[in-house]
N, C-alpha and C positions, 0 to 999 in steps of 0.2 A: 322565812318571814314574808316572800313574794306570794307563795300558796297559801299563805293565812289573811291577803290582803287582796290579794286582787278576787273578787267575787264570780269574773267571767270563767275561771278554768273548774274544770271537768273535773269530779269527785270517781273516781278511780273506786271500783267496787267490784268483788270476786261476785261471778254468775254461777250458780252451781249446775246452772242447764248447760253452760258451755264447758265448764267444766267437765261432765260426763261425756260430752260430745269428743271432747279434746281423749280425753281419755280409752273410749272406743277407739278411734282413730288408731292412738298409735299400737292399741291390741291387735285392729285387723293387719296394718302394716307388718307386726314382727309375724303373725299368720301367713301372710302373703312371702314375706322373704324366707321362714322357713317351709313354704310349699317350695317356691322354686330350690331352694337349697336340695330339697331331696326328690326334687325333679332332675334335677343334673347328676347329682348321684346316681339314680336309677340310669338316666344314659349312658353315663361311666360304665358301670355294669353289663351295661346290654352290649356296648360296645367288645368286651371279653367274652358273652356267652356266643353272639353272634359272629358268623365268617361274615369281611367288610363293613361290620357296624350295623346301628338300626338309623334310621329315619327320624329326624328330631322332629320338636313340636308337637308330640304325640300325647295325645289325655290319657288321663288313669287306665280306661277301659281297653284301648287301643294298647297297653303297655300290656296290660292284664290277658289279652285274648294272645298277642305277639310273647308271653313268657308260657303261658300252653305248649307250645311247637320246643321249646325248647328242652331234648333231655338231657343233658351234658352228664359223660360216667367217670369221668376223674373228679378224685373228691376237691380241687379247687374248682372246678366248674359248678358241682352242687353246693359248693359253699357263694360261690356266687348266685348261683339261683334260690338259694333260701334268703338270702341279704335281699334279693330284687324281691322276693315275695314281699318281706317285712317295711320297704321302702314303698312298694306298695299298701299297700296297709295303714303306713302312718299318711300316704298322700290321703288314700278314704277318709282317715278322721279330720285330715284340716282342710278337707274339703268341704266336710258338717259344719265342721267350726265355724268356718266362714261363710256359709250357708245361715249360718242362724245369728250370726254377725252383721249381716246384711239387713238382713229383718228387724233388728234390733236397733240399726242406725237408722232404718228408714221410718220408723216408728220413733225414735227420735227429732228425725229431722219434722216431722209433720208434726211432732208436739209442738216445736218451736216455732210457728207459723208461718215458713221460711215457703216459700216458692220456688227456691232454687235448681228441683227437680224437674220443672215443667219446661227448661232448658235443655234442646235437644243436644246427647249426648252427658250429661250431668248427673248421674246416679246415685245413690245413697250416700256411697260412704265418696264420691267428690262433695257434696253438698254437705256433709257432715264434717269435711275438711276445711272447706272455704267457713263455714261457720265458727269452727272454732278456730280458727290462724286470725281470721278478721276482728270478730269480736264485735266490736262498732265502731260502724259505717261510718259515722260522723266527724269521726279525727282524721277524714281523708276531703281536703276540702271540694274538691271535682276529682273526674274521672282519669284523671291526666296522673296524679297524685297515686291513686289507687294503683294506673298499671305499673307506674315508677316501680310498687310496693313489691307487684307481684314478678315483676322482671319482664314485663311485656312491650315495656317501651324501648323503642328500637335505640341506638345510640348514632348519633352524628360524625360519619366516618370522610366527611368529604374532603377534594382536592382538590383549589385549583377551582376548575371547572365543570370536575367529574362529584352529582351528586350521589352520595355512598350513606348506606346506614346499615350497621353489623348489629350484630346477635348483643343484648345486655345477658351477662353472667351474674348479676348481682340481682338483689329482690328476694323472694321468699320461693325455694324452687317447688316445694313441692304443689304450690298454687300456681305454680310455672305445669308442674307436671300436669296437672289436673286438668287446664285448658288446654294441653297440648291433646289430651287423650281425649275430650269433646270434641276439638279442630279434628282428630282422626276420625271419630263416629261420623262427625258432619261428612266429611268425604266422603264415605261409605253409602251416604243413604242421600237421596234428593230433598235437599234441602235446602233454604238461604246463603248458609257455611258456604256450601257445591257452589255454588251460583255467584256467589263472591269469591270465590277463590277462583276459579274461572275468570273472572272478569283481570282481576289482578295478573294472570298468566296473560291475557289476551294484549294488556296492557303493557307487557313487556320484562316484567318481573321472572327472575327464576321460580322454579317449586319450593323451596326454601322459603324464600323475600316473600313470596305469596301466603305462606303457612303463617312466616311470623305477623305481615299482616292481618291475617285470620286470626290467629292467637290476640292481638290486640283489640278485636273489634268484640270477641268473645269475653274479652278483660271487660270492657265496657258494659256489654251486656251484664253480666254479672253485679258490674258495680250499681247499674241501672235498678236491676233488679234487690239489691242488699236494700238498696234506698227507697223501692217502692213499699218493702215488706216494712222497715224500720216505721215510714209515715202510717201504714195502714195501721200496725199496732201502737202509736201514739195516740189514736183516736181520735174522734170528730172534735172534740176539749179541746185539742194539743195537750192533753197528759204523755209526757213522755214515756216512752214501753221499754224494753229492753238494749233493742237497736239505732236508740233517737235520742238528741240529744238538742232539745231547743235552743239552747245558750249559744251551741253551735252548730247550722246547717249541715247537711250531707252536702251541698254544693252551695259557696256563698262567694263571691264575687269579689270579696276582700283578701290579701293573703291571710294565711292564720300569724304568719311571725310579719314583724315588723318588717317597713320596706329596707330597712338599711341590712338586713340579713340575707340581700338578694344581691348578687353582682348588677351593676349594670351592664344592661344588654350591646349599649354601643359603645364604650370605653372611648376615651380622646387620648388620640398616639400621643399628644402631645401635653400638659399640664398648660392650665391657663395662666397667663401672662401677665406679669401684676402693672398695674395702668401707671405711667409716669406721673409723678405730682402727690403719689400717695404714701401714706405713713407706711413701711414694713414693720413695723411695732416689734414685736421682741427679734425676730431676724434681722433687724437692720444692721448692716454690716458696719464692723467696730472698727474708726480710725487705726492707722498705724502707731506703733510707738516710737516715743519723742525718739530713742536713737534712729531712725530711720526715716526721719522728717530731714525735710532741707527748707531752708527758710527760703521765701521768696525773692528772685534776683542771684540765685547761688546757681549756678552752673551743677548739669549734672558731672560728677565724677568721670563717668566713660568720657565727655567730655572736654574735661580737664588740660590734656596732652594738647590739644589742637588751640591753644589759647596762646 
């Protein structure tokens, strides 16, 4: 009855562009965890064809050239070398796979007029992620809200004196992930990231406290950016586009819920004190009963003996 009356809330409607997006997504993900899966495998293996093992972190080709040299003449040794061949082999095809998975999101994501990629560190399929987890912008009222969402807002660990702020575990991890793997790119390469994360080391912070400050600021941008692409496609009219939501702001200075849905910030140790002279209307505390009245001039009882 409240969703058929109140006119301001948001009419909830399947996108079938996000939908596909979402859906890529989680194709290239079970791609991804079965490369590694038969990445580890093949280690496994090489570790028995090989005297002291092989070298991890090694790509296809590098396994491929390193299973050459190997002739092993008992037949569990060729039976493991024909298994590494075929591990190999399945890595070549999901390595296509996701080769043209890739192209396919990032054709995607450009269909949807997203900018997301022009963030350094942010690739098809993160941008193709953050797109479909988010959905729209606009039910996130600031940026503050947004990192809540993604788990980049630090948590308040202080003591005392000592101010602390730990790792949030809660949020949406894999938009956790996502930024953590542009904060890495950013390191890698000179860039703004580098240069703020530096400053934060400089500052006194560990490499950790510096990264999740990085991750945060990276939240930001992000959310920055979800909201520029949202306004741009709403058009010069204000016709609402995909990502936009006029009824309700990407950043609007009101809360969305009511204020009594918010603790107060500075709580009173103490409950206020009700002023003498005034009614306590239903709490007013109820006379005793007549057996436990003493009329006045009657001595109390403990009394009594001393009389």
């Amino acid at each position: 009855m409240v969703a058929l009356r109140d006119k301001a809330l948001r009419e909830l409607a399947a996108d079938p562009g996000l939908t596909v997006l979402r859906l890529l997504c989680d194709r290239r993900d079970e791609l991804s965890s079965a490369r590694a899966q038969a990445l580890n495998r093949l280690h496994q293996l090489f570790t028995e064809l090989i005297p002291g093992g092989a070298p991890v972190k090694k790509s296809a080709a590098q396994y491929r050239r390193l299973l050459a040299t190997v002739r092993p003449r008992d037949p569990a040794g060729k039976t493991r070398r024909r298994m590494a061949a075929e591990e190999l082999d399945d890595i070549d095809r999901l390595d296509a796979k996701l080769k043209a998975m890739k192209a396919e999101l990032k054709a995607a994501v450009l269909a949807s007029g997203s900018h997301l990629m022009d963030i350094h560190g942010i690739g098809p399929a993160g941008a193709a992620r953050i797109l479909a987890d988010v959905g729209d912008v606009a039910r996130f009222p600031n940026r503050a809200h947004f990192a809540s969402w993604t788990g980049t807002a630090p948590i308040d660990a202080s003591s005392g004196q000592h101010t602390h702020h730990r790792l949030s575990r809660a949020g949406n991890r894999r938009i956790n992930h996502v930024l953590y793997m542009a904060g890495i790119v950013q390191l890698r390469n000179d860039t703004p990231g580098r240069a703020y994360y530096r400053r934060r080391v400089a500052e006194g912070k560990t490499s950790m406290e510096a990264m999740r400050c990085l991750r945060r600021r990276l939240s930001d941008v992000a959310c920055r950016q979800l909201a520029a692409d949202a306004q741009q496609q709403a058009g010069p009219g204000g016709t609402p586009g995909r990502l936009y939501c006029p009824a309700r702001p990407a950043f609007s200075r009101s809360p969305a819920l009511r204020t009594s849905h918010f603790p107060d910030p500075h709580p009173r140790r103490y409950p206020h004190r009700r002023q003498s002279g005034h009614a306590r209307g239903p709490h007013r505390r109820h006379p005793p009963p007549a057996s436990r009245r003493r009329q006045r001039g009657t001595p109390h009882r403990a009394l009594a003996h001393f009389r």
